[in-house]
C-alpha positions as CSV (number, residue, x, y, z in Angstrom):
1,X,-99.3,81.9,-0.3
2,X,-101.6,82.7,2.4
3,X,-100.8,86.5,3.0
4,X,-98.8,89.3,1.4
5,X,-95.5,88.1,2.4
6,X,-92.9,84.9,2.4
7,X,-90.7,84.2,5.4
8,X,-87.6,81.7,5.7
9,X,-88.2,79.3,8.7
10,X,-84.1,79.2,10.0
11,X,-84.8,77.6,12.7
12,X,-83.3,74.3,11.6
13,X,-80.1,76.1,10.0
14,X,-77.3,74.8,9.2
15,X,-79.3,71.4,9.6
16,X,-80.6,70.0,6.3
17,X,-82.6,67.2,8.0
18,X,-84.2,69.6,9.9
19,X,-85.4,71.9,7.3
20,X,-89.4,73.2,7.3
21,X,-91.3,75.7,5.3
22,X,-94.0,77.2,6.7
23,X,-94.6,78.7,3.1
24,X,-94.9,77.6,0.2
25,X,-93.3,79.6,-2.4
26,X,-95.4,80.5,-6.1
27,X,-94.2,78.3,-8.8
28,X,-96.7,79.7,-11.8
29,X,-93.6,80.4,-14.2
30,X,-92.1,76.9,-14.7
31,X,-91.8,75.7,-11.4
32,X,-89.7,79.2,-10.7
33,X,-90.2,81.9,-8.9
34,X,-88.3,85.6,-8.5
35,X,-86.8,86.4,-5.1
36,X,-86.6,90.1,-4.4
37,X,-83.6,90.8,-1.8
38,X,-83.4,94.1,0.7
39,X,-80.3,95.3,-0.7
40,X,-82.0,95.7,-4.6
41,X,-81.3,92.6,-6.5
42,X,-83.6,89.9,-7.5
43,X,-83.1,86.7,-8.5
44,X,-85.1,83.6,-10.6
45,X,-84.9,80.3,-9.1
46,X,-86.1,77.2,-10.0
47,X,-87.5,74.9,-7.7
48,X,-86.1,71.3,-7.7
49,X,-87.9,69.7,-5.1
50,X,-91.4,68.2,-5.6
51,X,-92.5,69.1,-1.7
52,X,-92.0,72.8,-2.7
53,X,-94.9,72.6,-4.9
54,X,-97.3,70.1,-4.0
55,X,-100.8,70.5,-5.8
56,X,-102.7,73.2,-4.6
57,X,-105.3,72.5,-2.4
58,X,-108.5,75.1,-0.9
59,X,-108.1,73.1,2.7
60,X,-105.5,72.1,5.0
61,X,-102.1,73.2,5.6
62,X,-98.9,73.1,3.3
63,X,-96.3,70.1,4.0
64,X,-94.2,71.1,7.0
65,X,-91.5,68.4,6.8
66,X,-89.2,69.6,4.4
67,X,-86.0,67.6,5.0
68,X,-83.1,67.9,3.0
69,X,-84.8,69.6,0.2
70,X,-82.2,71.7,-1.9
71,X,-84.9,74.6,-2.5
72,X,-85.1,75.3,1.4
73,X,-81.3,75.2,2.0
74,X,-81.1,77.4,-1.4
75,X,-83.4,79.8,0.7
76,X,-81.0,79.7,4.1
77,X,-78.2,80.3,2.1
78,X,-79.8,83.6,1.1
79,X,-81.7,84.6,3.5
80,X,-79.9,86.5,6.6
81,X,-79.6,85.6,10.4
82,X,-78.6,85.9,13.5
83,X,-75.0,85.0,14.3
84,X,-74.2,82.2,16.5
C-alpha cells in the first residue's frame, strides 16, 4: 500500500469484466487480510485471486486490470455507493 489508506475503485460495479484496483490490498497473514468497516465490525478475508497479490516490487505501478477477480467483487459487495 502506497499511503495510509485503501479505497474500493466502483466504478466498474455491477460489472465483473470491468473490475480494477487501484490498490493492492496487504496479504502478510496467509494471503488474508482484516477489513475494518464504518459501522464497527471487521472482518478476515482471504484473497483467492493471484492478481491481488502479485510479488512486490520497489518500481512501477500495481496491476490495474483486474477482471473478474472474486476478491474485487468480494470488496464491491461490501463496500457502499451511490444509488443508481
Amino acid at each position: 500500500m502506497n499511503d495510509g489508506f485503501f479505497c474500493v475503485d466502483m466504478r466498474g460495479y455491477p460489472t465483473p469484466s470491468l473490475a480494477t484496483m487501484p490498490d493492492l490490498p496487504a496479504s502478510f497473514h496467509g494471503n488474508a487480510a482484516g477489513i475494518a468497516f464504518a459501522d464497527g465490525h471487521s472482518e478476515i478475508h482471504k484473497w483467492k485471486d493471484p492478481r491481488t497479490m502479485p510479488p512486490v516490487r520497489k518500481t512501477g505501478p500495481p496491476v490495474v486490470s483486474q477482471a473478474n477477480n472474486p476478491d474485487v467483487i468480494w470488496l464491491w459487495e461490501h463496500t457502499t455507493t451511490k444509488n443508481r
